[in-house]
C-alpha positions in Angstrom: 22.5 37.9 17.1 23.7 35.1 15.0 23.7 32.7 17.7 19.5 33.3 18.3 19.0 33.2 14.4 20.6 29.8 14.2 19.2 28.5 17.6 15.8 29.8 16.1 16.3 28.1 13.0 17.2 24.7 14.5 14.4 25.1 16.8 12.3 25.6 13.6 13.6 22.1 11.7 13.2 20.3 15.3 9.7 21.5 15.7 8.7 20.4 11.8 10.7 17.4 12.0 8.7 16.4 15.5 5.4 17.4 13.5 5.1 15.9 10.7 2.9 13.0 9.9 4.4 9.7 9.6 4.6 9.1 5.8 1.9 7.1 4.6 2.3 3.5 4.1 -0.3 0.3 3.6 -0.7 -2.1 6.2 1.8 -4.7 6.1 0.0 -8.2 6.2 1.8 -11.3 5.8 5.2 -11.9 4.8 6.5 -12.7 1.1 7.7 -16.3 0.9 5.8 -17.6 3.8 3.0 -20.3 3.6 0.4 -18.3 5.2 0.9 -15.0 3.2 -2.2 -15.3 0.8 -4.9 -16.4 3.7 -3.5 -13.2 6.1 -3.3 -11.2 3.2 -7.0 -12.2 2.1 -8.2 -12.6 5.6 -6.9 -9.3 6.7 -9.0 -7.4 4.0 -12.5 -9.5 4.6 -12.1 -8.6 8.3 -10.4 -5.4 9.1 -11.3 -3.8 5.8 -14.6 -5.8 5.5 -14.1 -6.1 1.8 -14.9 -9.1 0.1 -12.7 -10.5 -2.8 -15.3 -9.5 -5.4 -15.2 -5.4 -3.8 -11.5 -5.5 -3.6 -11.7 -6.2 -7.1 -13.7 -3.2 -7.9 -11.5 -1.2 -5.9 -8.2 -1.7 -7.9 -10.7 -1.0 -11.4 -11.6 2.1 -10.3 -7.7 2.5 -9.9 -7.2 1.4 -13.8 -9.8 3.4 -14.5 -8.4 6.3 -13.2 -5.7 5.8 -15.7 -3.0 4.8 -13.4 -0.1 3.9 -15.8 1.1 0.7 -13.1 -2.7 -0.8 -12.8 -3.2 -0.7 -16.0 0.0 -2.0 -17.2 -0.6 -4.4 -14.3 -4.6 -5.5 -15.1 -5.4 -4.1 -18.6 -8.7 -2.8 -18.8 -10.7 -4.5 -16.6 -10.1 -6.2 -12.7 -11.6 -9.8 -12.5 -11.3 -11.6 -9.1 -9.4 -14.5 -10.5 -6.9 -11.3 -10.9 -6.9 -9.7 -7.7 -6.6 -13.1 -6.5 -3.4 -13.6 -8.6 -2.5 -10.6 -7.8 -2.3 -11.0 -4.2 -0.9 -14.9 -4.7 2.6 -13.2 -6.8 2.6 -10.5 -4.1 3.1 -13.6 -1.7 6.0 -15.1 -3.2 9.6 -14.7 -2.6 10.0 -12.5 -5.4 6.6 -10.1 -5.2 5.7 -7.8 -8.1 4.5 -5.0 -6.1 4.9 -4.6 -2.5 2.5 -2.1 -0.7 
């Protein structure tokens, strides 16, 4: 009897460990430290996300003003393009602020 519990019970963990999602991550786009980082990073949003510079900009203030304690910290109260564009620029050097 013991034997089935703990087969069951392995089959159990196998069976969630086989079905759960992968855990949830951005797309990674262009490599910190690389010359080409900013214009994938930028490119990859206009095309595949089909966001302009000006929307992505809009998307991370509805992020500080959601009261996230990081975008704020990160932005202040409002999100400029010249930020998100700075933004993205640190996130491309060797030493990036905030890898997605």
């Amino acid at each position: 009897m013991r034997i089935r519990k703990g087969l069951l019970i392995l089959s159990v963990i196998t069976a969630g460990i086989g079905f759960t999602p992968g855990t949830a991550s951005a797309d990674t786009v262009g490599v910190p430290g690389t010359p080409n980082c900013f214009g994938e990073r930028i490119s990859h949003g206009s095309s595949v996300h089909g966001l302009t510079p000006k929307e992505r900009a809009a998307g991370l203030q509805d992020i500080v003003d959601s009261g996230d304690p990081m975008a704020v910290a990160l932005f202040g109260s409002t999100v400029s393009v010249q930020e998100m564009i700075k933004f993205v620029q640190a996130n491309c050097s060797d030493n990036p602020i905030f890898e997605p």
